[in-house]
C-alpha positions in Angstrom: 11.1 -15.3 29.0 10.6 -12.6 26.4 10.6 -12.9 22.4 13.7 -11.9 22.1 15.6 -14.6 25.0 13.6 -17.2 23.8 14.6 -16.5 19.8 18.3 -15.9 20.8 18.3 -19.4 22.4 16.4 -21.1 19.4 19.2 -19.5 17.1 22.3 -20.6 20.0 21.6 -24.1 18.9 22.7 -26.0 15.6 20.4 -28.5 13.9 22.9 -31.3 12.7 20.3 -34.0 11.7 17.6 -33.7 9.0 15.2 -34.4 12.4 16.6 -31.3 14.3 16.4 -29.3 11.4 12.7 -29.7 11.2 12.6 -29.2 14.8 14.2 -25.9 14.3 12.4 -25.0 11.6 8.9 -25.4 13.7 10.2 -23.0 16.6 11.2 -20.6 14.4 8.2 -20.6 12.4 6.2 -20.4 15.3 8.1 -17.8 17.2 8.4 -15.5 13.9 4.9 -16.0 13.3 3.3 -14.6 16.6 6.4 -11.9 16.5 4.3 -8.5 16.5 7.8 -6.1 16.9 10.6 -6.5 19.3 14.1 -4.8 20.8 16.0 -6.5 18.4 15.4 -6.4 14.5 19.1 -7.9 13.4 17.9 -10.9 15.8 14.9 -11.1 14.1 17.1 -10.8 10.2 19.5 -13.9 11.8 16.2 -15.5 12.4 14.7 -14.7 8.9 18.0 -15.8 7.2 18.1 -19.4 9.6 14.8 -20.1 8.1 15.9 -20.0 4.8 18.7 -21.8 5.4 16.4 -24.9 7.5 14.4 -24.7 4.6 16.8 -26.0 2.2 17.3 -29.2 4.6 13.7 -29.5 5.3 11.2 -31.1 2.8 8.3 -29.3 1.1 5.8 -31.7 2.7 7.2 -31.4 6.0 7.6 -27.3 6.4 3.8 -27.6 4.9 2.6 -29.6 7.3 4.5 -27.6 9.8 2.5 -24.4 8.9 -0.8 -25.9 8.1 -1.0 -27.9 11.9 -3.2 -26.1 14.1 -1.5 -24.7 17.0 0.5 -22.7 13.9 0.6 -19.0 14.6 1.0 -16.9 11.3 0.4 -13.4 12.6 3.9 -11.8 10.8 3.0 -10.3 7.4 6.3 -10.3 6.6 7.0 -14.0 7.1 3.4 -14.5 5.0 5.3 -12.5 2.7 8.5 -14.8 2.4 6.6 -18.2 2.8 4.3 -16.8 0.0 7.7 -17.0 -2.7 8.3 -20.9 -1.2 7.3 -23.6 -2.9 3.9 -24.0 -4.4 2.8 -26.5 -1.1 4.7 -24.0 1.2 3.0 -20.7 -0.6 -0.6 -22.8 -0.4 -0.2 -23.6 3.7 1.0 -20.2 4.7 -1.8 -18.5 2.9 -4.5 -20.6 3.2 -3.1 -20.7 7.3 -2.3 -16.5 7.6 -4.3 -14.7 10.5 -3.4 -11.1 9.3 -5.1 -8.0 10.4 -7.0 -6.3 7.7 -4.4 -3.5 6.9 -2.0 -5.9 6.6 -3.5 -7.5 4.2 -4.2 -4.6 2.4 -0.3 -3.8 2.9 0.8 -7.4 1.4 -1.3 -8.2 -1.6 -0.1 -6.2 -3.9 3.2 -7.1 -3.1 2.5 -10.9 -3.1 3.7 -12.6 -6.5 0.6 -13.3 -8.9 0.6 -17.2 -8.1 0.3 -16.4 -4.6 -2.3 -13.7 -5.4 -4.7 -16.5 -6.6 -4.2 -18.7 -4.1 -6.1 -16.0 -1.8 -9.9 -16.5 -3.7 -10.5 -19.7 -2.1 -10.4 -17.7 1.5 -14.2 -16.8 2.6 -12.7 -15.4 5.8 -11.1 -12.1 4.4 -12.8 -8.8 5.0 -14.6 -7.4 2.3 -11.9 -4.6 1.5 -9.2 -7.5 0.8 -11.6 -8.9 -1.4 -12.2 -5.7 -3.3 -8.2 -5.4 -4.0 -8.0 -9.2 -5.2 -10.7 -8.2 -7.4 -9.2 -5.2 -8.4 -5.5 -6.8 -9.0 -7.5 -9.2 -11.6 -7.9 -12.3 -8.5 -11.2 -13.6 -7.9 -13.7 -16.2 -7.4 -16.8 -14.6 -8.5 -19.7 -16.6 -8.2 -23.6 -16.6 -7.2 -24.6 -17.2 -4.2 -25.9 -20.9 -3.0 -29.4 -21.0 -3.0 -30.8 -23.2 0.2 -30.8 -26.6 -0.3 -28.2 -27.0 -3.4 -25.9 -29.4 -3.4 -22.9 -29.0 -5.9 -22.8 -31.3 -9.0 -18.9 -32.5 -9.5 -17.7 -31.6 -12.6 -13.9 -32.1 -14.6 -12.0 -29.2 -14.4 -11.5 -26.4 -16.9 -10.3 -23.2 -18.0 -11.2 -22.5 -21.5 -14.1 -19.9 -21.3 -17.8 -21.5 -22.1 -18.9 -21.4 -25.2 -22.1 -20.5 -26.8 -23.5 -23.6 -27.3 -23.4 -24.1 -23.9 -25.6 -21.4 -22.8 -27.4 -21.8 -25.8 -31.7 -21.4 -24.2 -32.2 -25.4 -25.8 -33.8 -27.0 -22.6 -37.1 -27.9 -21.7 -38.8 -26.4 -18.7 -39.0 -29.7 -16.7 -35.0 -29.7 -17.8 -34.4 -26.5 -16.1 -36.1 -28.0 -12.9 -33.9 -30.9 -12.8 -29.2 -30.6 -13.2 -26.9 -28.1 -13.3 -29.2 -25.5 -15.7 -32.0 -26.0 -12.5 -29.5 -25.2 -10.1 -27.9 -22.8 -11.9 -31.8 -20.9 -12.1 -32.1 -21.3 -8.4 -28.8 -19.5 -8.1 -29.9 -16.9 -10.4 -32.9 -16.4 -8.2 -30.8 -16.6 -4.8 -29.0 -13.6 -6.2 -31.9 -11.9 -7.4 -33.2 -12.5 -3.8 -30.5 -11.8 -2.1 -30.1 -8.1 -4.6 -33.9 -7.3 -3.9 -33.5 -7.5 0.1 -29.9 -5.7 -0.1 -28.2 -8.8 1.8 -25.7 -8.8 -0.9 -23.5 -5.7 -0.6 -22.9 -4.1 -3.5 -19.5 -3.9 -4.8 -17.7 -1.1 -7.2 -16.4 -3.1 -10.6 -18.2 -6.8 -9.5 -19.7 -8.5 -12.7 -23.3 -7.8 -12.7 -26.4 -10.0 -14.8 -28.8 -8.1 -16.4 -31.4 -8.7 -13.9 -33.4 -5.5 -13.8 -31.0 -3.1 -11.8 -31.8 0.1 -12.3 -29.1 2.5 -13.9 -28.5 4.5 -10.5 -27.7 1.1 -8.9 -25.7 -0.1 -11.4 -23.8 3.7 -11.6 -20.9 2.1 -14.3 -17.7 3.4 -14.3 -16.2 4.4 -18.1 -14.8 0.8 -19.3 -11.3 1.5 -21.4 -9.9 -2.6 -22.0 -11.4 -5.6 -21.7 -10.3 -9.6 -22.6 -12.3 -11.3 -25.2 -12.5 -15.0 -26.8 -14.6 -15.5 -29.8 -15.6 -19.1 -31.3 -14.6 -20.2 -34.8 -17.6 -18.0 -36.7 -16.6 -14.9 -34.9 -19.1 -14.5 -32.3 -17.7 -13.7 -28.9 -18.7 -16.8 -26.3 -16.3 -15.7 -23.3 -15.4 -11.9 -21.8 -13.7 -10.3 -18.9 -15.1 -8.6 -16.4 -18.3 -6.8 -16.0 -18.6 -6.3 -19.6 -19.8 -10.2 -20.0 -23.0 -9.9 -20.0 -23.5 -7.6 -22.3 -21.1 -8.4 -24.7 -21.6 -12.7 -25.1 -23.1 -13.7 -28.2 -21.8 -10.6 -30.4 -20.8 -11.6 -33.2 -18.4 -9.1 -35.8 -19.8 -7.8 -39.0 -19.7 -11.3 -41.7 -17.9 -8.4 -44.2 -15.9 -6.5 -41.7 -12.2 -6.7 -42.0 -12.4 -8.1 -38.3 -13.8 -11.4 -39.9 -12.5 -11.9 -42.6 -9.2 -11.7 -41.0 -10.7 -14.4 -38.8 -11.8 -16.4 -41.0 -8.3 -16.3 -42.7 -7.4 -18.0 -39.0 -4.6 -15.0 -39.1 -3.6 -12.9 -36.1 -5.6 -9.7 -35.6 -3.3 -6.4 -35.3 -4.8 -3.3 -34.3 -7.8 -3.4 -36.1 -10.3 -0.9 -35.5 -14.2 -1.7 -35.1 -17.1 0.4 -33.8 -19.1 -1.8 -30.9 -21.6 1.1 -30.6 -24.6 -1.5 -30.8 -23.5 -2.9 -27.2 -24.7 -1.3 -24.2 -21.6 0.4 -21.9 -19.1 0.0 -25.1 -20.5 2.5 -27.4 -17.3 3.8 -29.7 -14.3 3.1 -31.0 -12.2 0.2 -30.3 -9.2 -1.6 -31.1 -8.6 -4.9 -31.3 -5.6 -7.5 -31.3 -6.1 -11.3 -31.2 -4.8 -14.4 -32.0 -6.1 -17.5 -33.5 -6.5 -20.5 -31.1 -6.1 -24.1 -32.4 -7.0 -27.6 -30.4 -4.5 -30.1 -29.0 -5.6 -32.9 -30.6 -5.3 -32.4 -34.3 -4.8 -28.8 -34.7 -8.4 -27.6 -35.3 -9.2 -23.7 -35.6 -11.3 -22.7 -32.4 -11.4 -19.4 -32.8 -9.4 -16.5 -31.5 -8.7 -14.7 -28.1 -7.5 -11.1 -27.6 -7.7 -7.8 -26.3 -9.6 -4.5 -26.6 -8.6 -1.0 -26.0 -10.8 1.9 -26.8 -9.4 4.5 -28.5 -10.3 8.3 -27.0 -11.7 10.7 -29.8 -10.0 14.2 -30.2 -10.7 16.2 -27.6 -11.7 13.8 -24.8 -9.5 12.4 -22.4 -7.3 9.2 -22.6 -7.3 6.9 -19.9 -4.9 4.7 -21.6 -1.8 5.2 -23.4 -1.2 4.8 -27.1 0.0 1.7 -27.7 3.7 1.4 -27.8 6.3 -1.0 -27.5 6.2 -1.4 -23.4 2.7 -2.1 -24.4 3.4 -4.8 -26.8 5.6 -6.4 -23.9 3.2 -6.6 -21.4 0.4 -8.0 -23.7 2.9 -10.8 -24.5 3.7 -11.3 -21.0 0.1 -11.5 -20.0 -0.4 -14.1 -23.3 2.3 -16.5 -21.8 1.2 -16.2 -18.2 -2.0 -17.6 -18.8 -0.1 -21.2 -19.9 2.3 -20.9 -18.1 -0.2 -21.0 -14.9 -2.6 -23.6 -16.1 1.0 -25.6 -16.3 1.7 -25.1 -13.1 -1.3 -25.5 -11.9 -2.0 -28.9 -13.7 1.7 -29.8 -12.1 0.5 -29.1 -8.8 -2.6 -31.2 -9.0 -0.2 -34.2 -10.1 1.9 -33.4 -7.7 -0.3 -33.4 -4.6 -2.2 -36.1 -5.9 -5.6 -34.1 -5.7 -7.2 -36.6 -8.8 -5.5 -39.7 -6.8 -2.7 -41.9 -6.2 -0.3 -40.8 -8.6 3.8 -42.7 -9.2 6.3 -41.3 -7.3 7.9 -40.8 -10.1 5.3 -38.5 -11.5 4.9 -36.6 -8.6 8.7 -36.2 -9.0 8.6 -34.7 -12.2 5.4 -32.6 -11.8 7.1 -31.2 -8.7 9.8 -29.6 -11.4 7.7 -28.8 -13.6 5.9 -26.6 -11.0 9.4 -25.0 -10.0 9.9 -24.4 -13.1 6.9 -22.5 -13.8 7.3 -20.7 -11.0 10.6 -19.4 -11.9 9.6 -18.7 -15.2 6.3 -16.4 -13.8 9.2 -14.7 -11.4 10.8 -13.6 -14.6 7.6 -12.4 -16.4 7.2 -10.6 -13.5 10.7 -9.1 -14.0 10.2 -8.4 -17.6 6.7 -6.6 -16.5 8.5 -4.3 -14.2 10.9 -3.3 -16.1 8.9 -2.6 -19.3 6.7 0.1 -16.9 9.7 1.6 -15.8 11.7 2.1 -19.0 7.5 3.8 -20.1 7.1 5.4 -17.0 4.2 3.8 -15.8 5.1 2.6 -12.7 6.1 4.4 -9.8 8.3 3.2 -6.6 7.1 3.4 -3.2 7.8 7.0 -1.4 9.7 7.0 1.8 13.3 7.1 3.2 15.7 4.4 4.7 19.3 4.2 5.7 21.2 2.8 2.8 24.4 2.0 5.1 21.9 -0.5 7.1 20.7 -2.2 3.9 24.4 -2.9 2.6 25.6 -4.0 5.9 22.6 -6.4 6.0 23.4 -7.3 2.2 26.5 -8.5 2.9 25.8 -10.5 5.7 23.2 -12.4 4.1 25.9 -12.9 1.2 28.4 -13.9 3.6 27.3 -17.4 4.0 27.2 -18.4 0.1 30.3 -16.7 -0.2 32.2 -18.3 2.5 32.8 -21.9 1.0 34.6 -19.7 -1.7 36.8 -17.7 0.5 35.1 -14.6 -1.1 33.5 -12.0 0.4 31.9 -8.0 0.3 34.3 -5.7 2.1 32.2 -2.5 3.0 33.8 0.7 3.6 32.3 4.0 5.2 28.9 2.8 6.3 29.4 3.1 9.8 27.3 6.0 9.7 24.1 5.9 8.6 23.3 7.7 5.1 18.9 7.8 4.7 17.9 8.0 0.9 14.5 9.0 -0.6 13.4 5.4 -1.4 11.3 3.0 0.9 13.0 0.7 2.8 11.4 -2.5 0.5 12.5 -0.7 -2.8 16.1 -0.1 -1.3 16.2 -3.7 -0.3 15.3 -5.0 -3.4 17.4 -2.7 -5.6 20.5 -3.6 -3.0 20.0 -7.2 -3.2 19.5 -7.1 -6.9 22.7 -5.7 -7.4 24.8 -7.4 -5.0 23.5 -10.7 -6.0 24.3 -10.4 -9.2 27.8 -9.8 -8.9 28.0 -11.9 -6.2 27.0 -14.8 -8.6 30.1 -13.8 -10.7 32.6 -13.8 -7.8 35.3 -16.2 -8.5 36.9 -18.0 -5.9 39.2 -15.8 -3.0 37.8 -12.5 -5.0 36.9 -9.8 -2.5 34.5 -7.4 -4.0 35.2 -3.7 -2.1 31.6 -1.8 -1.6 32.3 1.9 -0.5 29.7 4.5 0.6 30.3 8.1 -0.1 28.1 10.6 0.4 27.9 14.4 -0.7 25.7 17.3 -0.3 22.8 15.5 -2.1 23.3 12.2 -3.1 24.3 8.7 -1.8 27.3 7.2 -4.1 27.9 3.3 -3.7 30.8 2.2 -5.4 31.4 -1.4 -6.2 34.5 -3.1 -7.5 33.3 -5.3 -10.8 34.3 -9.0 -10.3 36.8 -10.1 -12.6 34.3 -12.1 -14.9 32.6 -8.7 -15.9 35.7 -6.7 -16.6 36.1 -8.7 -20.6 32.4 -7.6 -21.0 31.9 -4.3 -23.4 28.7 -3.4 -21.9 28.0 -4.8 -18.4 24.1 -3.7 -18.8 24.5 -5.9 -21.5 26.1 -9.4 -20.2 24.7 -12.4 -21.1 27.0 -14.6 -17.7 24.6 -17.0 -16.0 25.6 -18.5 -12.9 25.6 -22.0 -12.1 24.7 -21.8 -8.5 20.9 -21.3 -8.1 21.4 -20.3 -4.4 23.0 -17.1 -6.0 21.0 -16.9 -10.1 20.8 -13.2 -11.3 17.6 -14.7 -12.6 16.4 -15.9 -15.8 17.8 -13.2 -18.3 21.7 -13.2 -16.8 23.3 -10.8 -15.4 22.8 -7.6 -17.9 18.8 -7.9 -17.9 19.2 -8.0 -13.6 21.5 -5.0 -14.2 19.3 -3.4 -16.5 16.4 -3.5 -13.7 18.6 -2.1 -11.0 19.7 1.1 -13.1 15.7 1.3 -14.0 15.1 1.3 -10.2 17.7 3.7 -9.5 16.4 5.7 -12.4 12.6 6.2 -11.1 14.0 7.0 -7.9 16.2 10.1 -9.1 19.2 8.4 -9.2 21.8 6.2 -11.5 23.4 3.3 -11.9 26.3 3.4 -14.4 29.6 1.6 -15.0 32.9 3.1 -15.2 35.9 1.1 -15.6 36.6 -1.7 -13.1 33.5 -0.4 -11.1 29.3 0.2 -11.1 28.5 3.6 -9.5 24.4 3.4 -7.7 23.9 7.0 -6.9 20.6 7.6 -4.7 19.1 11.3 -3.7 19.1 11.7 -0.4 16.3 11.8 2.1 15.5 15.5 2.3 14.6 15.0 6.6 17.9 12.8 6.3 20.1 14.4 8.8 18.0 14.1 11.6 17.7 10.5 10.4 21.0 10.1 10.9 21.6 12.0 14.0 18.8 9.9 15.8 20.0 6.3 14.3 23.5 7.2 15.1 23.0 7.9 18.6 23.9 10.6 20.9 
């Protein structure tokens, strides 16, 4: 029986207990996940969509265990992909389970959301490229290799950055023989080793120790931004990157403005200071930080922030002044980092990692995650758009049939708007109309849109969706449901829908609307309202009407 018979019969039957749903869920799962490219891709979209829809029946421990057993065969990237957007248990199972080739990796990571991202450096199985990209996307587990014999000393877990007293040289040599500073020198030497005998590959942008390399080996690319933290007498105890060891245990000028401010416990805006005394950072820089305070009583710990080195007349920039999209995506990056350690403390409750924990706990660590998560899906959001409305991001080339992706829309729409008696009524996408936007960008900006009103349709409204095309554009016109029509500016509405199955995320509807016309923007097109409508307007795919011809048959 081929993939296709077997899936078709899977998808004949209806789970109507919580026992066949999981049952369901499993033969999808593993039928998607060995699925290498078939006769029939809408078979394999009413397959994708039955997932989700088993998924919402099926507990997070159950579709976990499901994809974590061992006969499990996760060799779709683009089910990695979804599972990866699941639930925190879900996300950890498919990607700690996924058997991807190494292009495919290469193809999903930067794609993945950032949670999912990190879940990836506890994998010692990836080839070195993937590792390179996490490494490069700001993922890793860097660390030096085990030296023979060591065996690793438990220890509480943390994410503040060390400080200096804890590197501080204060041990005695029989000390260093004996703990974690003796195994931490037999590390050392296992790298050195390891360096020496050129068993440890060398890697562009790793974080090197200052361990006699020689300046060809080390060959240092220009460094332009790094992250700092600095203790409460200004002297820096953590850094990002490969610029650690250098720059640990520098402490700002006692009289420069830098200090004083610090002192002052204020925030630090766009100072400038000179860091020519460190090796690799001579120049220019400027500096923004904020002061850091303990949990428990409020106590000044010093401050943690970002530099940016500023290019002198005449030599080339390789970053941006700062500006206001700037500004944005600091913040972002500022609330990200508690917003994961929440998540990731939730989780840990959650799974019961440190031990039996109440069920009713777990309960409300398991919210807390969800939350999180939704609230990182909407930094992400918030990131995109800022580097669209700057122009520092740009969308994927490529061309796909925009009829296809509206047709598919609608039907993944259909079943939320059933129980309503609403629905999308398309009009002139029988034939297919390509556009000069990859397939993944079309289908994001599509859903984005038709989500979003979709989350406004009252009950028995039919929303019409009608595809013109002229000599070099694709025009979608969409009827406005009736709760946008009061709104002065749609791009503007603050309507947030009560049914999660259909949010227009975490901003409303105006910020979802404001991303779409972005999209459309980059991509050479529009996305404006006028009157009881929103007009998407798309260049079309120069090779288009060969496109057409060949998916609209003879």
């Amino acid at each position: 029986m081929h993939f296709d018979d077997r899936l078709a019969t899977v998808l004949r039957h209806r789970a109507s207990s919580e026992r066949g749903a999981a049952t369901q869920y499993r033969q999808l799962l593993d039928l998607l996940g060995a699925y290498s490219g078939g006769r029939n891709d809408d078979l394999r979209a009413k397959a994708f969509l039955r997932l989700g829809a088993l998924a919402e029946r099926v507990s997070d421990k159950t579709r976990a265990a499901a994809i974590s057993a061992p006969d499990t065969r996760l060799r779709n990237p683009t089910l990695v992909a979804r599972l990866a957007e699941d639930e925190p248990a879900v996300a950890t199972a498919a990607l700690m389970s996924a058997d991807l080739q190494e292009d495919e990796w290469l193809q999903l990571i930067p794609a993945l959301p950032i949670r999912a991202r990190g879940l990836l450096r506890h994998r010692r199985d990836l080839p070195l490229s993937v590792a390179e990209m996490l490494a490069l996307l700001g993922v890793g587990d860097n660390v030096l290799p085990q030296p023979e014999g060591y065996e690793p000393v438990e220890a509480a877990l943390t994410i503040e950055p060390p400080s200096a007293s804890a590197i501080a040289p204060t041990a005695t040599s029989k000390q260093l023989e004996t703990g974690e500073i003796g195994a931490l020198v037999k590390r050392i030497e296992s790298y050195r080793k390891a360096r020496s005998t050129g068993s440890e590959p060398l890697r562009d942008g790793a974080p090197r120790l200052p361990l006699g390399e020689t300046e060809g080996e080390r060959a240092p690319s220009t460094i332009n931004l790094f992250d700092f933290a600095a203790d409460a007498r200004g002297r820096i105890n953590w850094a990002s990157g490969r610029v650690a060891p250098a720059l640990i245990g520098f402490l700002f000028a006692p009289d420069s403005p830098i200090s004083m401010t610090m002192r002052r416990q204020q925030p630090v805006a766009g100072m400038r200071v000179s860091l020519s005394s460190v090796p690799m950072l001579g120049g220019e820089w400027q500096i923004d930080a904020a002061p850091q305070f303990s949990s428990d009583g409020g106590r000044y710990t010093g401050h943690v922030g970002r530099a940016r080195r500023i290019a002198v007349a005449g030599q080339d920039a390789s970053l941006p002044a700062d500006s206001q999209s700037d500004r944005i995506r600091q913040t972002l990056h500022e609330l990200r980092t508690p917003v994961n350690a929440i998540q990731g403390f939730a989780e840990v409750i959650q799974q019961q990692l440190f031990g039996p924990t109440p069920h009713e706990y777990r309960a409300l660590a398991a919210t807390i995650a969800g939350d999180a998560a939704r609230m990182l899906a909407g930094f992400e959001e918030l990131d995109r758009l800022a580097k669209l409305e700057a122009g520092d991001l740009e969308l994927e080339d490529g061309e796909s049939d925009i009829a296809e992706m509206l047709i598919a829309t609608a039907d993944q729409l259909s079943g939320m708007l059933r129980p309503r008696m609403s629905e999308f009524a398309l009009d002139n996408v029988e034939v297919p109309c390509a556009v000069a936007m990859a397939k993944q960008e079309v289908d994001a900006l599509v859903w984005r849109l038709m989500a979003t009103l979709a989350g406004a349709v009252a009950a028995g409204e039919v929303i019409g969706v009608k595809l013109i095309r002229t000599a070099t554009n694709a025009s979608i016109h969409i009827d406005l449901p009736a709760r946008f029509l009061s709104d002065d500016d749609i791009f503007n509405a603050t309507m947030r829908d009560g049914n999660t199955a259909l949010s227009a995320g975490m901003f409303g509807a105006g910020f979802a609307l404001r991303l779409a016309r972005a999209e459309a923007r980059e991509a050479g097109g529009d996305l404006v309202a006028s009157e009881e409508q929103l007009w998407l307007t798309l260049p079309l795919a120069s090779g288009s009407a060969g496109l057409d011809r060949q998916r609209a048959g003879p």
